[in-house]
C-alpha positions as CSV (number, residue, x, y, z in Angstrom):
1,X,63.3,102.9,104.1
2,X,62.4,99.6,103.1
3,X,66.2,98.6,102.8
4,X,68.0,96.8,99.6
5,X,66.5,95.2,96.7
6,X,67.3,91.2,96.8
7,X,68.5,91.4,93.8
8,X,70.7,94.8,94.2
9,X,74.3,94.3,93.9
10,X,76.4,95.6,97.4
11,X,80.0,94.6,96.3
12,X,81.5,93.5,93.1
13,X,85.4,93.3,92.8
14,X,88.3,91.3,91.6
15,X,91.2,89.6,93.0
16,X,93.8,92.3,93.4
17,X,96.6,92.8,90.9
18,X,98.9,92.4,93.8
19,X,98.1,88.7,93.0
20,X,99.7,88.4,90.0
21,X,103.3,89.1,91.6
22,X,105.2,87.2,88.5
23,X,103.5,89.0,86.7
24,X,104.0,92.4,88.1
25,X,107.8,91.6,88.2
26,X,108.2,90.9,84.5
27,X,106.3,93.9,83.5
28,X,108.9,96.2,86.0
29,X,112.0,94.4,84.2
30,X,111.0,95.0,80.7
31,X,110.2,98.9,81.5
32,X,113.5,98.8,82.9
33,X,115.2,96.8,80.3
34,X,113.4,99.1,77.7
35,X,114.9,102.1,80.1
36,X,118.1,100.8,80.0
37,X,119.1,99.3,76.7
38,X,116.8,101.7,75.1
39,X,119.2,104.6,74.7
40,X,121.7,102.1,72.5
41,X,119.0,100.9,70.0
42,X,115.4,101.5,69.6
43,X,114.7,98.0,69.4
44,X,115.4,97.4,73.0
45,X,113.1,100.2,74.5
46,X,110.2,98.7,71.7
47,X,110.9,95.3,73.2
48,X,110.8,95.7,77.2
49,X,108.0,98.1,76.7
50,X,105.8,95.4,74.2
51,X,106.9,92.6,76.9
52,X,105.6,95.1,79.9
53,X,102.5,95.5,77.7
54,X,101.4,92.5,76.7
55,X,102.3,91.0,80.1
56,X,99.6,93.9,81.7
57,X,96.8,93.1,79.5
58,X,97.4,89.6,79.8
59,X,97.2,90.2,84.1
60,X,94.2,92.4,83.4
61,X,92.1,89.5,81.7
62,X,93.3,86.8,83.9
63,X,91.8,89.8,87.1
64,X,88.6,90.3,85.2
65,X,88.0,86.8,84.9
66,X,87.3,86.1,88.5
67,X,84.5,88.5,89.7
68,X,83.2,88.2,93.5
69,X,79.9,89.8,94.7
70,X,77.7,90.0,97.4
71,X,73.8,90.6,97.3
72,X,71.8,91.1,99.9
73,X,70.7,87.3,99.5
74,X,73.7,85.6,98.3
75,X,77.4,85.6,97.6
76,X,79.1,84.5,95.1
77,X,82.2,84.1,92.5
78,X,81.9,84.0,88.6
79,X,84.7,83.1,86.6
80,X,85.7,82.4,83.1
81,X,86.5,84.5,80.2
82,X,83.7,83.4,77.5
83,X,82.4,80.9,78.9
84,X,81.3,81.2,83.1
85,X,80.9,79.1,85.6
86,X,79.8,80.0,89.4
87,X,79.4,79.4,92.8
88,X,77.1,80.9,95.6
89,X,75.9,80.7,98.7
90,X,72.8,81.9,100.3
91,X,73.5,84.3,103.0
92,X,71.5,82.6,105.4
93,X,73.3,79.4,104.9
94,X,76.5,80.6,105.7
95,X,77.0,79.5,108.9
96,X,81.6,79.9,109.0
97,X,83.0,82.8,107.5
98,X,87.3,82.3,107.8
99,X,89.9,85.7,106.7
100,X,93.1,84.8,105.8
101,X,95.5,87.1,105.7
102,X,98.9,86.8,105.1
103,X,102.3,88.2,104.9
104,X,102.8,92.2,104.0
105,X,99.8,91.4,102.1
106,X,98.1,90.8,104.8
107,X,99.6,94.2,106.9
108,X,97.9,96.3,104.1
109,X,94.1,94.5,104.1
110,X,94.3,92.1,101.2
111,X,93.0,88.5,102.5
112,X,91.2,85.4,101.6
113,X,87.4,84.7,102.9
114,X,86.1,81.5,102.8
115,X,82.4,81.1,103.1
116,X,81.0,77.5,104.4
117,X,77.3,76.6,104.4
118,X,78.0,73.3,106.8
119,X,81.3,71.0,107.3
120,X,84.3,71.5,106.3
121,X,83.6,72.2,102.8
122,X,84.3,75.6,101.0
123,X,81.3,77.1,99.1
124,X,82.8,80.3,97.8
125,X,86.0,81.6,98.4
126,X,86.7,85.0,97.6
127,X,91.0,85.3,96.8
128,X,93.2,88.2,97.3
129,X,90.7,91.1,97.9
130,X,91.2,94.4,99.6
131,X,89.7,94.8,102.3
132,X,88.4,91.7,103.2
133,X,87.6,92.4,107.0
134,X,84.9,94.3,105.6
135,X,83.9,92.4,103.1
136,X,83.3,89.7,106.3
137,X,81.3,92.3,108.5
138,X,78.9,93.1,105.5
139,X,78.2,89.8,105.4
140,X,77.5,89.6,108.8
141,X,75.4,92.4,108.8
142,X,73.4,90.8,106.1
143,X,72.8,88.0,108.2
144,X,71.8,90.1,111.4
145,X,69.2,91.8,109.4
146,X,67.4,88.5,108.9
147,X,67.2,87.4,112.1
């Protein structure tokens, strides 16, 4: 088994939605509102439910504008809508990897990971992802396989 491609993609994701808690909240009170007010005139339930709507797909674009991956050389985070921008870091450059977690956030695996090539400088900073102990480790593991 001669291992990964370089170029072969090991993790791709997105900030959670669980990030977008404003957003989240105004969605929840237009269903209810919608729910609610619905039962007296139509117009109510078409509103809350077109507010909840357009305030998903408006979280939806603002998640899938920030992607985060990890190849067996690098890592890094794209984001933009039409036009993207990017930052990476070589894996073997990485020499501080930092999880955040906070909060009941935090309880339930979502952190932060900051990668840092030297200083105190952030290279790429992967926000609000599930998981992110593991995210860490895989990194890690990266690097113990080029030693």
């Amino acid at each position: 088994d001669p291992g990964p491609q370089p170029d072969s993609l090991l993790l791709r994701c997105h900030p959670t939605a669980l990030r977008y808690r404003k957003s989240l909240i105004l969605a929840m009170l237009g269903i209810a509102f919608g729910l609610c007010l619905g039962p007296t005139d139509i117009w109510y339930f078409i509103g809350g439910f077109a507010v909840s709507s357009l305030t998903i797909i408006g979280l939806l674009i603002a998640r899938g504008t920030r992607v985060y991956t990890v190849t067996p050389r690098r890592v890094e985070f794209i984001w933009g809508l039409i036009a993207k921008s990017s930052n990476e870091v070589r894996i073997e450059d990485i020499r501080i990897i930092n999880v955040r977690k906070r909060g009941l956030a935090g309880l339930i695996g979502i952190g932060t990971i900051e990668f840092s090539s030297a200083g105190d400088s952030i290279d790429v900073m992967f926000t609000d992802i599930w998981k992110a102990q593991r995210v860490k480790a895989l990194v890690r593991e990266l690097q113990d396989k080029m030693d």
